[in-house]
LUMLO-107221 format. One record per atom (N, C-alpha, C, O): atom name; residue in three letters; x, y, z; residue number from 1. Coordinates in steps of 0.2 Angstrom, whole numbers, plus 5000, padded with zeros to 4 digits. Example, Ala and Ser with C-alpha at 12.3 -4.5 7.8 and 13.67 -1.06 7.14 Angstrom:
2
{N; ALA; {5066; 4972; 5039}; 1}
{CA; ALA; {5062; 4978; 5039}; 1}
{C; ALA; {5066; 4984; 5039}; 1}
{O; ALA; {5071; 4983; 5042}; 1}
{N; SER; {5064; 4989; 5035}; 2}
{CA; SER; {5068; 4995; 5036}; 2}
{C; SER; {5064; 5000; 5039}; 2}
{O; SER; {5067; 5006; 5040}; 2}
This chain:
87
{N; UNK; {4931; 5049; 4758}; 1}
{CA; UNK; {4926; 5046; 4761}; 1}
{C; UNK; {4927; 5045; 4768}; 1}
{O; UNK; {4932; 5041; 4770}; 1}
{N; UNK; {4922; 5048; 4773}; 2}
{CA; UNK; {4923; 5046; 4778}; 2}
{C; UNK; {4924; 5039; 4782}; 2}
{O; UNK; {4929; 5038; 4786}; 2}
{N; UNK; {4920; 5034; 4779}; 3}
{CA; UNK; {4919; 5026; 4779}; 3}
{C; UNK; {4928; 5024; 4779}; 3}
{O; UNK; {4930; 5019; 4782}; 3}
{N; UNK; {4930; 5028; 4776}; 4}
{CA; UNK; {4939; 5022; 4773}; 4}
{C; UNK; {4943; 5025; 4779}; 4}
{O; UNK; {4949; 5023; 4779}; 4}
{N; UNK; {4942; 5030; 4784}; 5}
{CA; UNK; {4947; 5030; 4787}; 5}
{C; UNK; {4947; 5027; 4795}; 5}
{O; UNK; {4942; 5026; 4799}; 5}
{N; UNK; {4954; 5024; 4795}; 6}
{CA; UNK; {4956; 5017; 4801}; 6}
{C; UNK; {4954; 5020; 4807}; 6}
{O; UNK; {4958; 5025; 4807}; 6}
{N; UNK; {4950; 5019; 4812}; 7}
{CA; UNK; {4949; 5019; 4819}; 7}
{C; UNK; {4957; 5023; 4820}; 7}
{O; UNK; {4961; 5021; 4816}; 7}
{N; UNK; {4957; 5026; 4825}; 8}
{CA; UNK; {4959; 5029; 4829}; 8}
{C; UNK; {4962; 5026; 4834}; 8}
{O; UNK; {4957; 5025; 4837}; 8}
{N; UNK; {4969; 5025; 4839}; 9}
{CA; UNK; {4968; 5022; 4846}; 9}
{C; UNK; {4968; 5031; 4850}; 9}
{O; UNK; {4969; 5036; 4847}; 9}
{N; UNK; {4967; 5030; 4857}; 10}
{CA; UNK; {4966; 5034; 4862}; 10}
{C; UNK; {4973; 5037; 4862}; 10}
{O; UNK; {4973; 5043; 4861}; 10}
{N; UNK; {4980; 5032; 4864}; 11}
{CA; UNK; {4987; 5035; 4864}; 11}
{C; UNK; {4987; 5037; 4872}; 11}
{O; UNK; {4986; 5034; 4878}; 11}
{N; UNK; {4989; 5045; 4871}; 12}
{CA; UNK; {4993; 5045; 4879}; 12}
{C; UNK; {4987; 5050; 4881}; 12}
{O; UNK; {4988; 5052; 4887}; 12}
{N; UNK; {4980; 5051; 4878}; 13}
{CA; UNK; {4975; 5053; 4880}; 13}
{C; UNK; {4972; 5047; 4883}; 13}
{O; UNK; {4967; 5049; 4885}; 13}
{N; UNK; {4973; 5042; 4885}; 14}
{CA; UNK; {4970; 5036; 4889}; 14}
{C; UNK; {4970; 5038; 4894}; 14}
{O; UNK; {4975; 5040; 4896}; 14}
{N; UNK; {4964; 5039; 4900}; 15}
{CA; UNK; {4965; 5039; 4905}; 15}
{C; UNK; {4967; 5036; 4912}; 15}
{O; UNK; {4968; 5038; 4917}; 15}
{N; UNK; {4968; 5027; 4908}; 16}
{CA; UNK; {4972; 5021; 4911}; 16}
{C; UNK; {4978; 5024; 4913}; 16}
{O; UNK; {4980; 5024; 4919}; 16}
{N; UNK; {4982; 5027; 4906}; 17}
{CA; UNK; {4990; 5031; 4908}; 17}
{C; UNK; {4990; 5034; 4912}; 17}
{O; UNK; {4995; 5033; 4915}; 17}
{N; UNK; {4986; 5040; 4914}; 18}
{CA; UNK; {4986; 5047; 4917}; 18}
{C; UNK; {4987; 5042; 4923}; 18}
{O; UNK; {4992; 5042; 4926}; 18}
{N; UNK; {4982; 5038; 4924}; 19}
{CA; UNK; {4981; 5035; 4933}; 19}
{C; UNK; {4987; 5033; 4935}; 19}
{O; UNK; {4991; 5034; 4939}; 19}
{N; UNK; {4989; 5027; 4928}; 20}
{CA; UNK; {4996; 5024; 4930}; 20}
{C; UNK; {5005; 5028; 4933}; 20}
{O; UNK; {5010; 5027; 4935}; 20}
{N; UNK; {5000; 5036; 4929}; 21}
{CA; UNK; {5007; 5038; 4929}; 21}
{C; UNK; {5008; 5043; 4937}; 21}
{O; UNK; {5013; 5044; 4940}; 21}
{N; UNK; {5002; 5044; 4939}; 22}
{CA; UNK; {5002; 5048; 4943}; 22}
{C; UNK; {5001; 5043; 4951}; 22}
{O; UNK; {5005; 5044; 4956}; 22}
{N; UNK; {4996; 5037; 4949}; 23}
{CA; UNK; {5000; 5032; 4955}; 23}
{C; UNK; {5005; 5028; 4955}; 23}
{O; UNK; {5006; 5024; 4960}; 23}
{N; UNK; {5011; 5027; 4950}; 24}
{CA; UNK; {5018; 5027; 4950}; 24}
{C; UNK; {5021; 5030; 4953}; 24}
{O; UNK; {5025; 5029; 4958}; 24}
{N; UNK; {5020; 5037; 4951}; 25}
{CA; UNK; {5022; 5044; 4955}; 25}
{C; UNK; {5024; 5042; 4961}; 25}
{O; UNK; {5030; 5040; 4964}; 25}
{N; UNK; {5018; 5042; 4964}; 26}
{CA; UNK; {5016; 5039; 4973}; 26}
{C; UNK; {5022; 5034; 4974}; 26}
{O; UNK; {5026; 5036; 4978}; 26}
{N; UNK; {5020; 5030; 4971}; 27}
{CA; UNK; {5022; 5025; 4973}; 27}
{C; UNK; {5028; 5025; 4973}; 27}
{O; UNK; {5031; 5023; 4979}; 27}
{N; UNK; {5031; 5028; 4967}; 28}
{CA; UNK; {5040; 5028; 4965}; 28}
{C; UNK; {5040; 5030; 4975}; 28}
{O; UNK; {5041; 5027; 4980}; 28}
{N; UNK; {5039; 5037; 4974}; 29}
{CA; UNK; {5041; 5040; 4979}; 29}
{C; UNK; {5041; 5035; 4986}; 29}
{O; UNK; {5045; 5031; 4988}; 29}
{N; UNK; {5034; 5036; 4987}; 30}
{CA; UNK; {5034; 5029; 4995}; 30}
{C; UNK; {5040; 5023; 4996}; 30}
{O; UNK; {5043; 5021; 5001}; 30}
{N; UNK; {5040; 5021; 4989}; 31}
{CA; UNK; {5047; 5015; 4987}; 31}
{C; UNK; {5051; 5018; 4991}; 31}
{O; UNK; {5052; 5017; 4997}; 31}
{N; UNK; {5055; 5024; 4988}; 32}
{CA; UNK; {5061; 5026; 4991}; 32}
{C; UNK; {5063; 5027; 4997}; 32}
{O; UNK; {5068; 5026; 5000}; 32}
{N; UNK; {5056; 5032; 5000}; 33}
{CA; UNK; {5055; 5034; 5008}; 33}
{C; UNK; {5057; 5027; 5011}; 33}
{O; UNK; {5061; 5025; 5015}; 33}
{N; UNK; {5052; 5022; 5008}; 34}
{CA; UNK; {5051; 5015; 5014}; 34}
{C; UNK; {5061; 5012; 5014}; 34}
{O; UNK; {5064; 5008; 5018}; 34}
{N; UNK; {5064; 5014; 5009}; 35}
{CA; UNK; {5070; 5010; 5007}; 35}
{C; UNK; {5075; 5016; 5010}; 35}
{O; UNK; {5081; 5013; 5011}; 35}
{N; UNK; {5075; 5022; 5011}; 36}
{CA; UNK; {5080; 5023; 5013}; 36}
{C; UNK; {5079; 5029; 5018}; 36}
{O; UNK; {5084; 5032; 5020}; 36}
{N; UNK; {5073; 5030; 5020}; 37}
{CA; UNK; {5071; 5034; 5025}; 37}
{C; UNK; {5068; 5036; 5032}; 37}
{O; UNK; {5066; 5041; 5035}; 37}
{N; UNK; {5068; 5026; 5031}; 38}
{CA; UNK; {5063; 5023; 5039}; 38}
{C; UNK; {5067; 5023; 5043}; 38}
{O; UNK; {5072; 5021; 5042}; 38}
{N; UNK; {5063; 5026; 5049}; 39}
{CA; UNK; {5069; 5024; 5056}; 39}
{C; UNK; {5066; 5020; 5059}; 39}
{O; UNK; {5060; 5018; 5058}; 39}
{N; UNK; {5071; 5018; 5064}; 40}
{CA; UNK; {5066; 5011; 5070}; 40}
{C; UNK; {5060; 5012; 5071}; 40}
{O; UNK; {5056; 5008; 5071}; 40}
{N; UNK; {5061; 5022; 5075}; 41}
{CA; UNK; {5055; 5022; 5078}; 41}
{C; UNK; {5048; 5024; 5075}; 41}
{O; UNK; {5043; 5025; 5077}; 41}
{N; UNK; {5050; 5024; 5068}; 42}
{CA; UNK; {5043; 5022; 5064}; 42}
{C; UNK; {5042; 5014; 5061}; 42}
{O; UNK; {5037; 5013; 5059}; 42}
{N; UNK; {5046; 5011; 5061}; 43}
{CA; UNK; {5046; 5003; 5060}; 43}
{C; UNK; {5041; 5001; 5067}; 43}
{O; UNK; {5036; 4998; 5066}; 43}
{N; UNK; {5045; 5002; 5074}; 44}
{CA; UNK; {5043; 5001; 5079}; 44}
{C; UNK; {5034; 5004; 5079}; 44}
{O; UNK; {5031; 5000; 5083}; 44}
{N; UNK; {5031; 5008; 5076}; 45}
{CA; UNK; {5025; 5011; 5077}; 45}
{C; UNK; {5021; 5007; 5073}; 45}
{O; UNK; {5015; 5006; 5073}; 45}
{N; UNK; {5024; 5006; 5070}; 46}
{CA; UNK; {5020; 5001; 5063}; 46}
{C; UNK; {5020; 4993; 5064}; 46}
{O; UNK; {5020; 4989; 5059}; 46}
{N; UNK; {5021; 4991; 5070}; 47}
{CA; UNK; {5022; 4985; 5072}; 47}
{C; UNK; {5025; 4980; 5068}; 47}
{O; UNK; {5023; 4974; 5067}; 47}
{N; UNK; {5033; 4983; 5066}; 48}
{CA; UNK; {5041; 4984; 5062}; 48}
{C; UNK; {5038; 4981; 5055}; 48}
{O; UNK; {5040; 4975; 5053}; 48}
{N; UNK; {5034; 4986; 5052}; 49}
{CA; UNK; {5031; 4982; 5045}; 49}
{C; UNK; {5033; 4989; 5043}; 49}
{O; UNK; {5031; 4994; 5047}; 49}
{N; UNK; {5036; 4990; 5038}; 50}
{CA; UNK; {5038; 4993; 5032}; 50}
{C; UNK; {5034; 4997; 5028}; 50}
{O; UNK; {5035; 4997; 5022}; 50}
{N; UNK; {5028; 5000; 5030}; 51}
{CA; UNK; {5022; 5002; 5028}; 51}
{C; UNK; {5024; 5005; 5020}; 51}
{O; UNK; {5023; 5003; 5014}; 51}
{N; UNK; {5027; 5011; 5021}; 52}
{CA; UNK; {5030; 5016; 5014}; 52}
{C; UNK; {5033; 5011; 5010}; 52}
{O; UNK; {5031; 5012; 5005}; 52}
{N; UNK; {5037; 5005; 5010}; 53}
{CA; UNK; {5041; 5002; 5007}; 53}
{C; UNK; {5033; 4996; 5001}; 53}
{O; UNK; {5031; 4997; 4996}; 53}
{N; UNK; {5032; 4993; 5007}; 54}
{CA; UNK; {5027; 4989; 5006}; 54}
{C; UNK; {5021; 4993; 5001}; 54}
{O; UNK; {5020; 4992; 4995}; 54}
{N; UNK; {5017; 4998; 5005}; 55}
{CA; UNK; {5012; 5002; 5001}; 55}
{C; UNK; {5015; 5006; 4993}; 55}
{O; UNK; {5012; 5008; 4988}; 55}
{N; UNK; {5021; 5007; 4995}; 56}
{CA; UNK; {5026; 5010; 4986}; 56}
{C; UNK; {5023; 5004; 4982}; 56}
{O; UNK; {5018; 5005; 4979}; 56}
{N; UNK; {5027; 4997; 4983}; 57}
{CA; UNK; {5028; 4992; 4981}; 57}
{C; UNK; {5020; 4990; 4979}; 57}
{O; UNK; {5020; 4987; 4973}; 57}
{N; UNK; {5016; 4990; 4981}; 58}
{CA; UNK; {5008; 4989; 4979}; 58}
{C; UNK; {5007; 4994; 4975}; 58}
{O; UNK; {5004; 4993; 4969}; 58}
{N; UNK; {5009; 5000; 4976}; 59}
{CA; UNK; {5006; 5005; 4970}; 59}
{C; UNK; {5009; 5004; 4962}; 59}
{O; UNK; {5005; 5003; 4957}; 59}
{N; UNK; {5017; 5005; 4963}; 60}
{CA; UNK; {5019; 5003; 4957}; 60}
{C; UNK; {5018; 4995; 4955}; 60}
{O; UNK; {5022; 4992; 4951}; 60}
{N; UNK; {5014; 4992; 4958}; 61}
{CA; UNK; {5012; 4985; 4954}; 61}
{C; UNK; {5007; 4989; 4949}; 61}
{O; UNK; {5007; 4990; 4943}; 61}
{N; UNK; {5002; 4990; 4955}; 62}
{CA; UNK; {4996; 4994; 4952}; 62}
{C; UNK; {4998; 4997; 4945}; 62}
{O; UNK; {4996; 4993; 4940}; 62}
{N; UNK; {5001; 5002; 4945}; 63}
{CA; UNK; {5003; 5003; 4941}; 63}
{C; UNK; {5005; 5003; 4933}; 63}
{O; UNK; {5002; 5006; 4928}; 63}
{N; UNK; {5011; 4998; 4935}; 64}
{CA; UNK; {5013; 4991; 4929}; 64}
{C; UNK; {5006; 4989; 4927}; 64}
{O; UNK; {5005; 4989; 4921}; 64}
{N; UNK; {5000; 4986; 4932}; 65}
{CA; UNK; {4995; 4983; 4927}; 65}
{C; UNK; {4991; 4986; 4925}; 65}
{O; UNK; {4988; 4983; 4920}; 65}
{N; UNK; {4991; 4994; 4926}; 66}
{CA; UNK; {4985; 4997; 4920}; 66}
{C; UNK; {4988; 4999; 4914}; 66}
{O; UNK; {4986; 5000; 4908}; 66}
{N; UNK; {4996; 5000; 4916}; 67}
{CA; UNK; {5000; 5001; 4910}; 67}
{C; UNK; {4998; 4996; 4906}; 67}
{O; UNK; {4994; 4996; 4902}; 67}
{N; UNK; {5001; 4990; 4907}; 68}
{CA; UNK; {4998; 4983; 4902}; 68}
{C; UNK; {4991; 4982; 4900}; 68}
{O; UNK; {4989; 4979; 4895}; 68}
{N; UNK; {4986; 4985; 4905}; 69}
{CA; UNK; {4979; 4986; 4902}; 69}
{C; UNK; {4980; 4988; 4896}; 69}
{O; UNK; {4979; 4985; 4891}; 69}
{N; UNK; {4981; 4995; 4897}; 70}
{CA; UNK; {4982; 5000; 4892}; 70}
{C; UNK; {4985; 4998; 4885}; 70}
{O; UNK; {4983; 5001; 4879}; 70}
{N; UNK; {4989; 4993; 4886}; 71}
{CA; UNK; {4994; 4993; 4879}; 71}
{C; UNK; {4992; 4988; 4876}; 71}
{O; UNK; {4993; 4987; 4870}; 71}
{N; UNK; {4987; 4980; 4881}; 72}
{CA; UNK; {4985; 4977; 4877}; 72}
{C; UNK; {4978; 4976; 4875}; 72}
{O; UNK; {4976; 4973; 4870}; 72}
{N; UNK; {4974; 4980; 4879}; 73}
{CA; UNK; {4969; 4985; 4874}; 73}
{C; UNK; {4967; 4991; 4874}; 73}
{O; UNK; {4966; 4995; 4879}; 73}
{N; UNK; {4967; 4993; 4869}; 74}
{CA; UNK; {4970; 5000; 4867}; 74}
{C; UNK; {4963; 5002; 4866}; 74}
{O; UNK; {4959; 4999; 4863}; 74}
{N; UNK; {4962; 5009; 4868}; 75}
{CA; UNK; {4953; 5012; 4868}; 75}
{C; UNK; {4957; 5014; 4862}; 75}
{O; UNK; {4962; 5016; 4861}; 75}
{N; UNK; {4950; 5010; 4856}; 76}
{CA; UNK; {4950; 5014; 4849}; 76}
{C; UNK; {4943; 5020; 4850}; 76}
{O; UNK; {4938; 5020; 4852}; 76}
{N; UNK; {4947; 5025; 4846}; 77}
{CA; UNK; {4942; 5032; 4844}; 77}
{C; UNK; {4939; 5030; 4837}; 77}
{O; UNK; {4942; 5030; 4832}; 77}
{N; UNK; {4930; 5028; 4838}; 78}
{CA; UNK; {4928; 5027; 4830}; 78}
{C; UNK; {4930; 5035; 4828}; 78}
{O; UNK; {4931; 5040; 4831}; 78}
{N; UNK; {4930; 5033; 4820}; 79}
{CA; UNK; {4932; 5037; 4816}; 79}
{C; UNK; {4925; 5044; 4813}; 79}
{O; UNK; {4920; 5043; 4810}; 79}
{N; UNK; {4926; 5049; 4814}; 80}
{CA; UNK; {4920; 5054; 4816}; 80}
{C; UNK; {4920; 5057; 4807}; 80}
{O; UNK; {4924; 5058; 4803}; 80}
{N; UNK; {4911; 5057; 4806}; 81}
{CA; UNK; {4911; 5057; 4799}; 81}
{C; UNK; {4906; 5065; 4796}; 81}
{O; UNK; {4902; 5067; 4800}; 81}
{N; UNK; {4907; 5067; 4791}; 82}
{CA; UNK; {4906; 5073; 4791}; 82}
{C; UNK; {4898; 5077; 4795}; 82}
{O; UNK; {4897; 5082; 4798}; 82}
{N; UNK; {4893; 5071; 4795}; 83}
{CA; UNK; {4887; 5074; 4797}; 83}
{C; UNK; {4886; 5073; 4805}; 83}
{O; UNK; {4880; 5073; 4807}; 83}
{N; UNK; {4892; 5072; 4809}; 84}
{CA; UNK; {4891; 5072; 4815}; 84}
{C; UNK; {4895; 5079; 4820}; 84}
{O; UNK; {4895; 5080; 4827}; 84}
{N; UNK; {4897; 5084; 4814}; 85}
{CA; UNK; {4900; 5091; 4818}; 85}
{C; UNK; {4896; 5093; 4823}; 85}
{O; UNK; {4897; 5098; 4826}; 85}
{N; UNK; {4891; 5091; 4825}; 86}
{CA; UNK; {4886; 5093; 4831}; 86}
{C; UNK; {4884; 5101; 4829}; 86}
{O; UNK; {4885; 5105; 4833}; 86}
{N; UNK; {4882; 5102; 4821}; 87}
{CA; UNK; {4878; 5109; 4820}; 87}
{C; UNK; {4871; 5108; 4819}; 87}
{O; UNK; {4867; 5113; 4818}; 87}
């Protein structure tokens, strides 16, 4: 019987994750440029503010919190029952 079976969670079909994973990405990356690939004369142009370092470090916060979005609610998929095949 369709009624007895447990909801479903979304998993790594969530699209909270997808965002997280692809502005981590970003982010990872910027982290690193700002940490080992700034020269002066780009410090100097950015009024000596760390833009790549600083804007990584917001993204991967970002991040981290949709991740924890995600994990502490979890999209449940109700459970799809025989007379809803869409024929």
């Amino acid at each position: 019987m369709a009624a007895s079976q447990a909801p479903k969670k979304a998993g790594v079909f969530d699209i909270r994750l997808i965002i997280a994973l692809l502005i981590g990405g970003y982010g990872l990356v910027l982290t690193i440029m700002g940490i080992g690939f700034t020269t002066e004369e780009e410090l100097a142009k950015a009024a000596d503010v760390n833009i790549n370092l600083w804007a990584g470090i917001g993204m991967l916060v970002f991040a981290a919190l949709f991740v924890l979005w995600a994990k502490l609610r979890p999209i449940v998929v109700p459970p799809s029952t025989d007379g809803e095949s869409g024929e």
